[in-house]
VEXDREN-2710 file (C-alpha; in Angstrom, 1 decimal):
% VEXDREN-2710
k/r/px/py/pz
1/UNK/-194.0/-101.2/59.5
2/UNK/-191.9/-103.8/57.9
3/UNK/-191.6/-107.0/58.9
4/UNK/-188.4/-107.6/56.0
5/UNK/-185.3/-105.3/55.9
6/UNK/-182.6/-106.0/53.7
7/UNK/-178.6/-105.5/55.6
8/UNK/-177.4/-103.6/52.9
9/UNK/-173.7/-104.7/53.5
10/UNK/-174.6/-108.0/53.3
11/UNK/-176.4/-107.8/49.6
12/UNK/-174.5/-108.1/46.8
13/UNK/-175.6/-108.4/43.6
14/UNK/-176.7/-112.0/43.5
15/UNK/-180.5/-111.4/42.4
16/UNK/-181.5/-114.6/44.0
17/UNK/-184.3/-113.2/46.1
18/UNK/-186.1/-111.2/42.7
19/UNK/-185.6/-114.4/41.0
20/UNK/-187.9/-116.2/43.6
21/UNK/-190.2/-113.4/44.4
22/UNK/-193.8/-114.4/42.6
23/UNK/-194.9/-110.9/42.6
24/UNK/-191.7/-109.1/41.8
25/UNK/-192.3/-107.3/45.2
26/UNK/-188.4/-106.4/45.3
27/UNK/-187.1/-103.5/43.7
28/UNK/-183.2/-102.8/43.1
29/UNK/-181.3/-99.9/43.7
30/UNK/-177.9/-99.3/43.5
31/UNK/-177.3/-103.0/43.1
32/UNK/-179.3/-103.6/46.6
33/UNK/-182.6/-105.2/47.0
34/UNK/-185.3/-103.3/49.0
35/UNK/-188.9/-104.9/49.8
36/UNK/-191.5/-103.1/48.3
37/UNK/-194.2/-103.6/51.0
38/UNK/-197.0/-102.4/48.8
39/UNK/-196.5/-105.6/46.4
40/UNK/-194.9/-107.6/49.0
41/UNK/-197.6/-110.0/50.7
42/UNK/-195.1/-111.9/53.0
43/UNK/-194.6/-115.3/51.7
44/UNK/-190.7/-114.6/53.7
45/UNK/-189.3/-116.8/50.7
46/UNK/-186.9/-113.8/50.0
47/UNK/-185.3/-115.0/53.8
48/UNK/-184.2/-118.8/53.1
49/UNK/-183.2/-118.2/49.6
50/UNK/-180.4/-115.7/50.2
51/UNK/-177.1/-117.0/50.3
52/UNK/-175.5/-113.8/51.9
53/UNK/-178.1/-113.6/55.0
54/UNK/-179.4/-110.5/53.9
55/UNK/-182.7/-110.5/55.7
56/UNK/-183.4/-108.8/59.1
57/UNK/-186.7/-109.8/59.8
58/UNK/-188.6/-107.6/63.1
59/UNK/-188.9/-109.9/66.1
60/UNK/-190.0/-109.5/69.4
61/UNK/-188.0/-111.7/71.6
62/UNK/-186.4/-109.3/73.2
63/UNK/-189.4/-107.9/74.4
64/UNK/-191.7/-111.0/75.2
65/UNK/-188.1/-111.7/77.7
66/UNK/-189.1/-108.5/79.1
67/UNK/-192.8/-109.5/79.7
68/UNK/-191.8/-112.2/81.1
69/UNK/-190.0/-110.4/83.8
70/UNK/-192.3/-108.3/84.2
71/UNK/-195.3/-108.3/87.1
72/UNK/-198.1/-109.1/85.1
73/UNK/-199.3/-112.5/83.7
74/UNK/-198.1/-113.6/80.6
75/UNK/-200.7/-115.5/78.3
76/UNK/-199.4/-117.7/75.1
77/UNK/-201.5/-119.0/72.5
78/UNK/-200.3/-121.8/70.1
79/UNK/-201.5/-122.2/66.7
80/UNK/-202.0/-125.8/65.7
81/UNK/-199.2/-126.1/63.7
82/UNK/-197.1/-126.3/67.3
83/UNK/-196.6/-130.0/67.4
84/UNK/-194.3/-130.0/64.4
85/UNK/-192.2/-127.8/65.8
86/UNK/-190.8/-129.7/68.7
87/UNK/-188.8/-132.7/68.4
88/UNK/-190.1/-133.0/72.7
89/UNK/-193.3/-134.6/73.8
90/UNK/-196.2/-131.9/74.6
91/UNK/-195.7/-132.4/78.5
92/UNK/-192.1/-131.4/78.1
93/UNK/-192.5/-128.7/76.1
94/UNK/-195.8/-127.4/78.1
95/UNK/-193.0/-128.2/81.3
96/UNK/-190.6/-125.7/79.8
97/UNK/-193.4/-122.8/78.8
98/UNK/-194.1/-122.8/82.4
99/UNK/-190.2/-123.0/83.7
100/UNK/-190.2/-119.8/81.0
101/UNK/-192.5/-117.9/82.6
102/UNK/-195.8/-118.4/80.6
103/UNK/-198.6/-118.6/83.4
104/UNK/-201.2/-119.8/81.3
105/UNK/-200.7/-121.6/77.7
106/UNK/-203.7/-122.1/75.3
107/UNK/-204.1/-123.4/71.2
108/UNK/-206.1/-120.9/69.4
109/UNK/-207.4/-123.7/67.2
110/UNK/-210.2/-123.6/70.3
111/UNK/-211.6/-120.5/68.4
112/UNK/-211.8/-122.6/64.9
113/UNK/-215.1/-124.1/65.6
114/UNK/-216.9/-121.0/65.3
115/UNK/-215.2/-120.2/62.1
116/UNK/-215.8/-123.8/60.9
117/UNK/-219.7/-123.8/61.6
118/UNK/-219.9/-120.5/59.7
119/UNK/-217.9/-122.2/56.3
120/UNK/-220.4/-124.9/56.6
121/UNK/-223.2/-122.1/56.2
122/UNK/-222.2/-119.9/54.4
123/UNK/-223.2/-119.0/50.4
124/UNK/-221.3/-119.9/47.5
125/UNK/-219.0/-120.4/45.8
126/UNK/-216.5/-119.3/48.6
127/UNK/-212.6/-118.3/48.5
128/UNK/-211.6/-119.8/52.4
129/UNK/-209.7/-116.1/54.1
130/UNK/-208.1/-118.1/57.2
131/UNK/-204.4/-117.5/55.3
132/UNK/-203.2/-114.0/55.3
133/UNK/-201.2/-114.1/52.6
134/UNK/-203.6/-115.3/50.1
135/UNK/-206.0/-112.8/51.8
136/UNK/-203.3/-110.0/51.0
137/UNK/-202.6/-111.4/47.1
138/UNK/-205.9/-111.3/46.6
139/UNK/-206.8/-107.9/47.8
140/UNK/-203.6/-106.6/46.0
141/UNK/-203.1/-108.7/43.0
142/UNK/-207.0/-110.1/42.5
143/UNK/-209.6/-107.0/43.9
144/UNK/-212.2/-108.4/41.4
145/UNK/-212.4/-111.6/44.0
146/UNK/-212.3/-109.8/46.3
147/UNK/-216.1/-110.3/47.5
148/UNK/-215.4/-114.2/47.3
149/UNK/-213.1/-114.4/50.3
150/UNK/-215.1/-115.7/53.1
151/UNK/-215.7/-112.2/55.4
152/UNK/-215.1/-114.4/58.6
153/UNK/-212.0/-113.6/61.2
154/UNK/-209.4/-116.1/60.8
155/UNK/-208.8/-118.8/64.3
156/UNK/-206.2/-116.6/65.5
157/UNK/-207.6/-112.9/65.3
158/UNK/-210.9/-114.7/66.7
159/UNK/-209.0/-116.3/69.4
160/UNK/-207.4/-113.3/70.3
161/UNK/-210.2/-111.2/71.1
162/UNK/-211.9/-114.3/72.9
163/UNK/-208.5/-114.4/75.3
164/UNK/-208.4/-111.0/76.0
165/UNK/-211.9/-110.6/77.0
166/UNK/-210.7/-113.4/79.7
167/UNK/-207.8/-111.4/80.8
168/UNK/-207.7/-108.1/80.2
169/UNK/-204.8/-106.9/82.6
170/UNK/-202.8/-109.9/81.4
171/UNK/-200.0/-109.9/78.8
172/UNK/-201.5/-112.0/75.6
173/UNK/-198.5/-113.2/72.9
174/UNK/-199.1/-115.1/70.2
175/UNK/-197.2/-117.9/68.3
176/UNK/-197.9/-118.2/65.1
177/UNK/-197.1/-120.3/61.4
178/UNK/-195.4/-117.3/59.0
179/UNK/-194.5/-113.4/59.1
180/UNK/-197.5/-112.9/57.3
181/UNK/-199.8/-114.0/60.1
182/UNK/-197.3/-112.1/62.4
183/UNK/-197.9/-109.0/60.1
184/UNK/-201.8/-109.3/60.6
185/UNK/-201.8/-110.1/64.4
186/UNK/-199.6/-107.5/64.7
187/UNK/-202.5/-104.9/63.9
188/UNK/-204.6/-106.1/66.5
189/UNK/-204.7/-104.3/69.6
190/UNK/-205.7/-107.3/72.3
191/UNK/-202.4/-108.7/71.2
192/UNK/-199.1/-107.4/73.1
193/UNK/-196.6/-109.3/71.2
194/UNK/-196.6/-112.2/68.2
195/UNK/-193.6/-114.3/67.3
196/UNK/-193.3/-117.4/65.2
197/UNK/-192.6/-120.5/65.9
198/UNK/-189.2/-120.6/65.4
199/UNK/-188.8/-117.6/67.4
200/UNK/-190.5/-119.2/70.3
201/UNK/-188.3/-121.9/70.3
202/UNK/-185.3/-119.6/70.1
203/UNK/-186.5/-117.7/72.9
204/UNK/-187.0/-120.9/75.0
205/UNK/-183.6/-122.3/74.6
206/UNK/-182.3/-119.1/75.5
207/UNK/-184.4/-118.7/78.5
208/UNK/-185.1/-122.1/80.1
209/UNK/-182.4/-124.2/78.5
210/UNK/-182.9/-127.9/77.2
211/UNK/-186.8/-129.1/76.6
212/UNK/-185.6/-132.4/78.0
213/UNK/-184.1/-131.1/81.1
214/UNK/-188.0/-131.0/82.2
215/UNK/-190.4/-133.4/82.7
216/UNK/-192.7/-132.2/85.5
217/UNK/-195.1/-129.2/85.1
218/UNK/-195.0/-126.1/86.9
219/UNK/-197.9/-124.1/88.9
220/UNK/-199.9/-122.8/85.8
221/UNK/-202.9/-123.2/83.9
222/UNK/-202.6/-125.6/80.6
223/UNK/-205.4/-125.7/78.2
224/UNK/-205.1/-127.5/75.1
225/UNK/-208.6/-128.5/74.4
226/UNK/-209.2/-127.6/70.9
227/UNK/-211.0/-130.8/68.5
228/UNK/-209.3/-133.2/66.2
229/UNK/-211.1/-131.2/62.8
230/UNK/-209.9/-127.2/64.3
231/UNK/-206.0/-128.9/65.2
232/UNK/-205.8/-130.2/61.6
233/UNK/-207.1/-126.9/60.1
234/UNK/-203.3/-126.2/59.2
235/UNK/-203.0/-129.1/57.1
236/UNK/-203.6/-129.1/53.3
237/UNK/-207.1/-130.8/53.0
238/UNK/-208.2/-130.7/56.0
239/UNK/-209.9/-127.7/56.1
240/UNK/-212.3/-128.9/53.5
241/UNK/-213.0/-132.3/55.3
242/UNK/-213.7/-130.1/58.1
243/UNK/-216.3/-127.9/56.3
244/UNK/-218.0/-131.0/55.2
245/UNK/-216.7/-132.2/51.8
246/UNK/-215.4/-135.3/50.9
247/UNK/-211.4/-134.8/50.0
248/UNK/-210.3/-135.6/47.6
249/UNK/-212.8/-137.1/45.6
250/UNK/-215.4/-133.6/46.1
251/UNK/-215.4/-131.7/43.2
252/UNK/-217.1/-129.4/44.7
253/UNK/-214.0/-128.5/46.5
254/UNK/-210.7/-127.3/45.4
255/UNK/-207.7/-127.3/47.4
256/UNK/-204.9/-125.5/46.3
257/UNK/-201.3/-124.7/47.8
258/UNK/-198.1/-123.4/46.7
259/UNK/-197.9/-119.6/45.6
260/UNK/-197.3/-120.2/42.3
261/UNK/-200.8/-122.8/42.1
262/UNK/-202.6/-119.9/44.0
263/UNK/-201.2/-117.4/41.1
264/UNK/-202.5/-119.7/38.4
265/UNK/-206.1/-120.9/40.1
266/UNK/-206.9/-117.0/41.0
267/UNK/-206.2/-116.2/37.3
268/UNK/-208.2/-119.0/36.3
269/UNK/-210.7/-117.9/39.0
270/UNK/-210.5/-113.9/37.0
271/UNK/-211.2/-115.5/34.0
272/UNK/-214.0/-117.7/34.7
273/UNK/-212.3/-120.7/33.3
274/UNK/-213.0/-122.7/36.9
275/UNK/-215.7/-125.1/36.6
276/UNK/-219.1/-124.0/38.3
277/UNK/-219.3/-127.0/40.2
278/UNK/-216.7/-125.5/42.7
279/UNK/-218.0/-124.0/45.7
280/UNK/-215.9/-124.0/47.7
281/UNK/-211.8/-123.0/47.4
282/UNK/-209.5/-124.1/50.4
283/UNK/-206.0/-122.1/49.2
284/UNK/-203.0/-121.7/51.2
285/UNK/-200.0/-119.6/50.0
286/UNK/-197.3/-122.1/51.5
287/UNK/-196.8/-125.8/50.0
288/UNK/-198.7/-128.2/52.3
289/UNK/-200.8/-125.7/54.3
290/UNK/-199.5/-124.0/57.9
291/UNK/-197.8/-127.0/58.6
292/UNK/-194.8/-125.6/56.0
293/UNK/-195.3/-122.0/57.5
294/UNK/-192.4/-119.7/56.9
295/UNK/-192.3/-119.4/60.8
296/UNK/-191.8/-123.3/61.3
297/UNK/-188.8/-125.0/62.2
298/UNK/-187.2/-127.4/59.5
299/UNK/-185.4/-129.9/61.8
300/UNK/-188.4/-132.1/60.5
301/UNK/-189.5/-133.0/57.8
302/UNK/-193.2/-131.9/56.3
303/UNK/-194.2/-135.6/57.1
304/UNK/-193.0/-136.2/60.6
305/UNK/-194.7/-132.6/61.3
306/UNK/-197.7/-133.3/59.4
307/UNK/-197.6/-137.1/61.6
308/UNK/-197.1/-134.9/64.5
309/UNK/-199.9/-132.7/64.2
310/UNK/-202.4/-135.7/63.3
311/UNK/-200.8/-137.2/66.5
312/UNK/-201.6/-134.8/68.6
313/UNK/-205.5/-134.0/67.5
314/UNK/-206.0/-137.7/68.1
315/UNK/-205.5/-137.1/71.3
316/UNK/-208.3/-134.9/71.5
317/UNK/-211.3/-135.2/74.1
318/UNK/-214.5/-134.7/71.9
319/UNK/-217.2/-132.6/74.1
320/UNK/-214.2/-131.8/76.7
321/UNK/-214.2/-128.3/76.0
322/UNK/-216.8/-125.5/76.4
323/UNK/-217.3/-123.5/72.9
324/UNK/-215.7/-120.2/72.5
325/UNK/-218.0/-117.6/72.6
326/UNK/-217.8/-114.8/70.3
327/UNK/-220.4/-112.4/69.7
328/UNK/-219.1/-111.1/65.9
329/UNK/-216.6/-113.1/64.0
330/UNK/-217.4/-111.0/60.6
331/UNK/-214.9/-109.2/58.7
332/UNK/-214.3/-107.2/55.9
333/UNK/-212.0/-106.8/52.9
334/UNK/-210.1/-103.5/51.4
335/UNK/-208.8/-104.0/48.0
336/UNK/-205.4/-102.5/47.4
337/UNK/-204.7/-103.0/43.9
338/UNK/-201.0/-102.6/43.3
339/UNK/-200.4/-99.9/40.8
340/UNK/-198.4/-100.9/37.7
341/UNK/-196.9/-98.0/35.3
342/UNK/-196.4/-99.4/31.7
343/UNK/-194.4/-98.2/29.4
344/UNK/-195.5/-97.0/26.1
345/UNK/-194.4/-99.4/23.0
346/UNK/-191.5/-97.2/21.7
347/UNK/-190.7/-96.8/25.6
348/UNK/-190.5/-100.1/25.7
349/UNK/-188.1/-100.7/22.6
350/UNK/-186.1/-97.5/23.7
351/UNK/-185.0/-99.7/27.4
352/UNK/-184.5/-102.9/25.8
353/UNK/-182.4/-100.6/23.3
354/UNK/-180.1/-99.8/26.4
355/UNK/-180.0/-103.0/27.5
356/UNK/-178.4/-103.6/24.3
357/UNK/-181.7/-105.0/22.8
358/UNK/-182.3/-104.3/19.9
359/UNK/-183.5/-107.2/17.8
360/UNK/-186.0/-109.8/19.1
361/UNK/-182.8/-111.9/18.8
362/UNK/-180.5/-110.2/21.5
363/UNK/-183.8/-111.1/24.0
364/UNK/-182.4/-114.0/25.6
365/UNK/-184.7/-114.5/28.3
366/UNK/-182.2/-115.9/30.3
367/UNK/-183.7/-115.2/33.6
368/UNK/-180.1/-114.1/34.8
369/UNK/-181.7/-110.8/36.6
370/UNK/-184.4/-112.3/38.0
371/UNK/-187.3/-112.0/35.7
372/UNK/-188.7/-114.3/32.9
373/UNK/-188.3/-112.5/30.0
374/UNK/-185.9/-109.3/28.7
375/UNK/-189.5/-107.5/28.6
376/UNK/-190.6/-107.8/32.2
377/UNK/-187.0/-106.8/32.9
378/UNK/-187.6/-103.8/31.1
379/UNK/-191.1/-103.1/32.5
380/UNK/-189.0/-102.8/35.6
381/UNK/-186.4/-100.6/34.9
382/UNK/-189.5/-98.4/33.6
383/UNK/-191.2/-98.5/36.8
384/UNK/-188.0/-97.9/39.3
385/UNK/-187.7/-101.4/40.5
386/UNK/-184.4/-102.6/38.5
387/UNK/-181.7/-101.4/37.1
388/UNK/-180.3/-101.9/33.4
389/UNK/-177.3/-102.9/34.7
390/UNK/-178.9/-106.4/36.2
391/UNK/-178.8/-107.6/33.2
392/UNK/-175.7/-110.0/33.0
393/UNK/-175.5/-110.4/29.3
394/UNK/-175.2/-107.1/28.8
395/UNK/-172.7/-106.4/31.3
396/UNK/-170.7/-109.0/29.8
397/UNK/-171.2/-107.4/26.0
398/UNK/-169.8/-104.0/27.7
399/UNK/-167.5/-105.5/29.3
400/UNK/-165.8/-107.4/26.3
401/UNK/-166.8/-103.5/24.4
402/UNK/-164.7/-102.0/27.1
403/UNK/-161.7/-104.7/26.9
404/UNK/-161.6/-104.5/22.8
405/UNK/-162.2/-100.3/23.2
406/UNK/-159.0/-101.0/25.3
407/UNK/-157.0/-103.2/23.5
408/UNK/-157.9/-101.2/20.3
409/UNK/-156.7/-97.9/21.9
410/UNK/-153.6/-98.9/23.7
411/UNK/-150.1/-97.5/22.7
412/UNK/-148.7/-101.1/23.5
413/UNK/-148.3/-103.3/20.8
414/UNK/-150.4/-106.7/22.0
415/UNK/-149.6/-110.2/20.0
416/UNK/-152.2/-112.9/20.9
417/UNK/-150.8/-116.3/20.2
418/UNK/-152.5/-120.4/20.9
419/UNK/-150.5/-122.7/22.0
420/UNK/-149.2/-123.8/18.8
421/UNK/-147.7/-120.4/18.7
422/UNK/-149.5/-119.8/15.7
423/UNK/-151.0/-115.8/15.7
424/UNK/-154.4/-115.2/17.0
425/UNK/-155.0/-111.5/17.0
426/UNK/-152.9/-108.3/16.5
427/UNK/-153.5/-105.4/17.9
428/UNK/-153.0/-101.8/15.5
429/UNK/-149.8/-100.4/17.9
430/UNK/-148.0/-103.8/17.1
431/UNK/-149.4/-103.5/13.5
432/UNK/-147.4/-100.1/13.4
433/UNK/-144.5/-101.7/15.5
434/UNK/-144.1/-104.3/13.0
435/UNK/-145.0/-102.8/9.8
436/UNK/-148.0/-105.3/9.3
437/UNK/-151.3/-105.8/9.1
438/UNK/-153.4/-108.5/10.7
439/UNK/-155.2/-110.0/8.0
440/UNK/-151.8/-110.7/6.6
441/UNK/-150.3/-113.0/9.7
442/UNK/-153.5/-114.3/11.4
443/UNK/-152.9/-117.6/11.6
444/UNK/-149.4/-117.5/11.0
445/UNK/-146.6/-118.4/13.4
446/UNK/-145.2/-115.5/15.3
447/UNK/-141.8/-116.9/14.4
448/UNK/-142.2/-115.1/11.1
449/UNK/-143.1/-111.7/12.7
450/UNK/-140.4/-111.6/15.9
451/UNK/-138.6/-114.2/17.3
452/UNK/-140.5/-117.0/19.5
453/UNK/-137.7/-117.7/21.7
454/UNK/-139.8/-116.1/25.1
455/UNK/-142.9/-117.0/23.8
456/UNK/-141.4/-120.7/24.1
457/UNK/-139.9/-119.9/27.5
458/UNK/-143.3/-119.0/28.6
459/UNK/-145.3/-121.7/27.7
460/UNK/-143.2/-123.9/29.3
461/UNK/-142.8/-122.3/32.5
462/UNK/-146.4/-120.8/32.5
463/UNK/-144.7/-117.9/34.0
464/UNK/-144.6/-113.7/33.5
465/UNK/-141.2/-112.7/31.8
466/UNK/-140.4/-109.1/31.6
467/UNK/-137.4/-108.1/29.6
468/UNK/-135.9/-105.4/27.7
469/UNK/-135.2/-106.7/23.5
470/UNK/-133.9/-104.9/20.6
471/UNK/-135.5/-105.2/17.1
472/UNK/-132.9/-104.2/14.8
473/UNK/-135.0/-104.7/11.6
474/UNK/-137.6/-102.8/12.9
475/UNK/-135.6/-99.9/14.8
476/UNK/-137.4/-100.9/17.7
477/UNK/-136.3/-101.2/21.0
478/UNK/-139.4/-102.9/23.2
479/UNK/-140.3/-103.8/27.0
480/UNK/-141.3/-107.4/26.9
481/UNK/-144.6/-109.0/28.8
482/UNK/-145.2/-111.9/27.9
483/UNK/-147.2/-114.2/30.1
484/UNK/-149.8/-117.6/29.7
485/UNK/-153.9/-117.4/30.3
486/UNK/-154.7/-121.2/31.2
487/UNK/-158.7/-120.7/31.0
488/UNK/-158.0/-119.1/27.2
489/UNK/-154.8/-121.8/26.7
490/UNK/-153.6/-118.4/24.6
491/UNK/-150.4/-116.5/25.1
492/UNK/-150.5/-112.5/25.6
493/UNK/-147.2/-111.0/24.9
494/UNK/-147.6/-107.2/25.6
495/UNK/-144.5/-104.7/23.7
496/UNK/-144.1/-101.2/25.4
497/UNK/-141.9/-99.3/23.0
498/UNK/-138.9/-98.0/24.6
499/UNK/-137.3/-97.1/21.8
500/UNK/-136.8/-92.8/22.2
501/UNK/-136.5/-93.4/26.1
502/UNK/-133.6/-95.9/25.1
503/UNK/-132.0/-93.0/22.9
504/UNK/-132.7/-90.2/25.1
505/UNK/-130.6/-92.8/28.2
506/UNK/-128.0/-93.2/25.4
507/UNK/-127.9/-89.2/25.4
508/UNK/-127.9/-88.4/28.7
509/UNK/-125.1/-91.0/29.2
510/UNK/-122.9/-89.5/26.7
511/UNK/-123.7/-86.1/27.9
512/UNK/-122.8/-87.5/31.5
513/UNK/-119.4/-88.9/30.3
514/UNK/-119.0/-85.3/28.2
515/UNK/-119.6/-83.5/31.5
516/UNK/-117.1/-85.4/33.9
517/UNK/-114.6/-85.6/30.9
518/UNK/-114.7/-81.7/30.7
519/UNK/-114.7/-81.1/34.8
520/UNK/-112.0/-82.8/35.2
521/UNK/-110.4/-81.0/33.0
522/UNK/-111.4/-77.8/34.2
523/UNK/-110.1/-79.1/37.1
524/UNK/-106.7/-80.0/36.3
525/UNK/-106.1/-76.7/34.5
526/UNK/-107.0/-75.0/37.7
527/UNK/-104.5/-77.6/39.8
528/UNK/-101.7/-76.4/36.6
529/UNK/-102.6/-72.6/37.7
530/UNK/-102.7/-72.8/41.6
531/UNK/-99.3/-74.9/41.6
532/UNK/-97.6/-72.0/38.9
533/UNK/-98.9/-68.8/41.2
534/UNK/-97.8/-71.0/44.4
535/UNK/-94.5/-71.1/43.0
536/UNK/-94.4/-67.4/41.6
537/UNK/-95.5/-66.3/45.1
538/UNK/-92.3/-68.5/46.6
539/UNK/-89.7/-67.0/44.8
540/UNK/-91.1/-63.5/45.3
541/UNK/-91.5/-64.1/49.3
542/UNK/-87.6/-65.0/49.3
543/UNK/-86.6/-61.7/47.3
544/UNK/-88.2/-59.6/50.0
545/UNK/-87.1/-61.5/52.7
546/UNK/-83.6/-60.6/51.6
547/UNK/-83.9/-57.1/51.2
548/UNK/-85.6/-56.6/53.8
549/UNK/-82.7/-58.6/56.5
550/UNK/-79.9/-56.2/54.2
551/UNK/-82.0/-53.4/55.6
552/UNK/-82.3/-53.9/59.0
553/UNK/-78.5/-54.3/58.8
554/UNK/-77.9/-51.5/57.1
555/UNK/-79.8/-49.9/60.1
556/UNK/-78.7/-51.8/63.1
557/UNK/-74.9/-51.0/61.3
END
């Protein structure tokens, strides 16, 4: 299951999220970015950094509000982290959790000191496995260290099988730092739902309203009873303190945070180039520990939620609690190296070729796509996971190809003048147009090749002007566009040669005027004819008339 989706709608070509993505765990197709989950080891920096919101991460709000209504007993377990997540003191937010519907609340730093007693035992030299992501780097990216990583359960897996041997027919959701610890809670089976913190506090606002709205606690069970050394776990250097080494001035320890430090001390690590004095390796994937967890709110700063955090384990009760019992905290690791396809030398050259690479000088590592170098680009395109056409350079090279192929092939005669008026580039239809050459006039001003009179007009009224002008000297009859580019300070006049469709309108107007002249002609001759037979069939009409009256005389007589 993933825990990342991209909105497809919402992606848009920006490369933003490849460009922060340590492992290159984003492949790009059809100019949208997918999550590889097979690199991906859920550091979630591919959320934040996306300035189109193009992240749907899984949650389970929705259905911890359903629990809730529910008829069983819901359980919630905080990680230690909680206390710099609430701007509220604990008894308001505890207060709320219960006006939610949480019947019981615990920390699942309770379940540390187990872990803790077995770090402080355990052989060396030792890679600390309570972060899942660097757990998942190193199984993916690191196998060969794979038998370093300390083969305990982290606090919250270990916590969750101690709660649900305490309830089993109640509903047990966790709370937790980052999607990656979502991801591997999520594949327990005592767990019914996990969100993070920030979700929590979503779900909280939605459901009970304002944290300050309540101040006294409802009928429910609160147990926050973990020690000052398992609430710190979460913070850089603490962990080691906690183990029993003196931080920072141990070098027998190493702490390390910040993906990009865990990258470099693992290769080290691969390499044998860390110092055999270090036993033991306390590394967290996020800058600063779980305190700057994905899955954290940011209304405060890393400081006020580290001060937070240390507030709140001071508070602690040493010997208040009773130790959580577990009888196996062991686990194992699988390693699942990520398989890389590489390209072949002359494979190699033959990409970078279409990327329009193809000296070591047209490799401008400009980091425009998303990767380092032109190479890795192209290492990418071999294996499915970008496209050629990320490469922004190159799309600007085509582009000006395309817009010279353009220019070049047009039947429109294009003059490209400064401001200065003076001639910047010709294109071959004006070259015909104007019965010159280029090389001739460059620089020249394009009084001496047409008259400068629009070209003028335009510059100072930075406006288009479209209008029909004759060339005499020329035989040329043109369809003026002329216009200003301000970001180029050049002006474009464009000349669409209207020349034949002028003389064909001069023809069809003469053989208009020929046509009426001659109908109306026609017409009067016809008028002539019809007046002459009119007058014909008059006279002829009288004639008869008389005979015919002598007749009927005759006969009446």
């Amino acid at each position: 299951m993933g825990l990342i989706k991209t909105v497809e709608a919402n992606c848009r070509d920006c490369y933003k999220c490849v460009r922060y993505c340590p492992v290159k765990a984003i492949n790009v197709l059809d100019g949208r970015a997918q999550i590889d989950e097979e690199r991906c080891v859920l550091c979630s920096r591919c959320i934040p950094v996306c300035p189109q919101n193009a992240r749907s991460v899984f949650n389970q709000i929705d259905y911890v509000k359903k629990l809730l209504k529910g008829p069983k007993p819901v359980v919630l377990s905080l990680p230690p982290t909680f206390p710099g997540a609430i701007e509220e003191s604990e008894e308001e937010f505890a207060s709320l959790l219960h006006k939610t519907g949480f019947s019981r609340v615990f920390e699942s730093a309770e379940a540390a000191g187990p872990i803790l007693d077995y770090y402080r035992q355990a052989d060396r030299p030792l890679i600390s496995s309570v972060c899942p992501g660097v757990v998942s780097l190193v199984e993916k990216y690191f196998p060969e260290l794979k038998n370093r990583l300390a083969p305990v359960l982290s606090p919250v897996i270990a916590h969750s099988k101690y709660l649900r041997g305490l309830f089993p027919g109640e509903h047990l959701v966790y709370a937790v730092s980052c999607e990656a610890q979502k991801a591997e809670i999520l594949k327990e089976p005592e767990v019914d739902a996990v969100l993070t913190l920030s979700e929590l506090m979503t779900l909280l606002r939605e459901v009970g309203g304002d944290l300050k709205a309540y101040t006294d606690r409802k009928d429910g069970e609160i147990a926050l009873k973990a020690e000052f050394r398992e609430r710190t776990m979460g913070i850089e250097g603490a962990f080691s303190k906690a183990v029993g080494y003196d931080v920072p001035f141990d070098t027998r320890s190493a702490v390390v945070s910040g993906f990009e430090n865990c990258m470099d001390f693992l290769k080290k690590m691969q390499q044998q180039r860390i110092g055999r004095e270090v036993e033991f390796i306390e590394i967290w994937l996020c800058q600063g520990g779980c305190i700057n967890g994905a899955g954290v709110p940011d209304t405060l700063t890393l400081n006020e939620r580290k001060e937070r955090v240390l507030q709140f384990a001071r508070s602690a009760s040493e010997g208040d609690k009773q130790s959580v019992q577990l009888e196996d905290i062991s686990r194992e690791f699988v390693e699942k190296p990520v398989e890389v396809t590489v390209p072949t030398p002359k494979q190699l050259e033959e990409i970078l070729a279409s990327m329009g690479k193809r000296t070591k000088a047209d490799e401008l590592d400009c980091g425009a796509c998303g990767y380092d170098t032109c190479r890795e680009k192209a290492k990418a395109v071999f294996r499915g996971a970008a496209e050629i056409e990320m490469c922004i350079p190159y799309m600007k090279t085509r582009a000006e190809s395309m817009n010279d192929v353009i220019i070049q092939a047009t039947p429109n005669g294009i003059i490209v003048c400064d401001t200065d008026l003076r001639i910047v580039t010709i294109n071959p239809a004006a070259e015909k147009m104007f019965q010159c050459k280029q090389e001739t006039l460059k620089g020249k001003k394009v009084s001496a090749l047409v008259d400068d009179g629009i070209f003028r007009e335009v510059l100072e009224t930075k406006r288009l002007i479209a209008r029909n002008v004759e060339y005499p000297a020329y035989g040329l009859k043109v369809r003026h566009f002329v216009f200003y580019v301000p970001k180029s300070q050049v002006v474009i006049a464009i000349f669409a040669d209207i020349t034949e469709q002028s003389r064909q309108q001069d023809q069809l107007s003469e053989l208009r005027k020929e046509t009426l002249e001659r109908a109306q002609e026609v017409i009067n001759k016809q008028m002539r004819v019809a007046q002459e037979i009119a007058s014909l069939l008059g006279e002829t009409t009288a004639e008869t008339k008389v005979t015919l009256d002598q007749l009927i005389r005759i006969i009446k007589g």
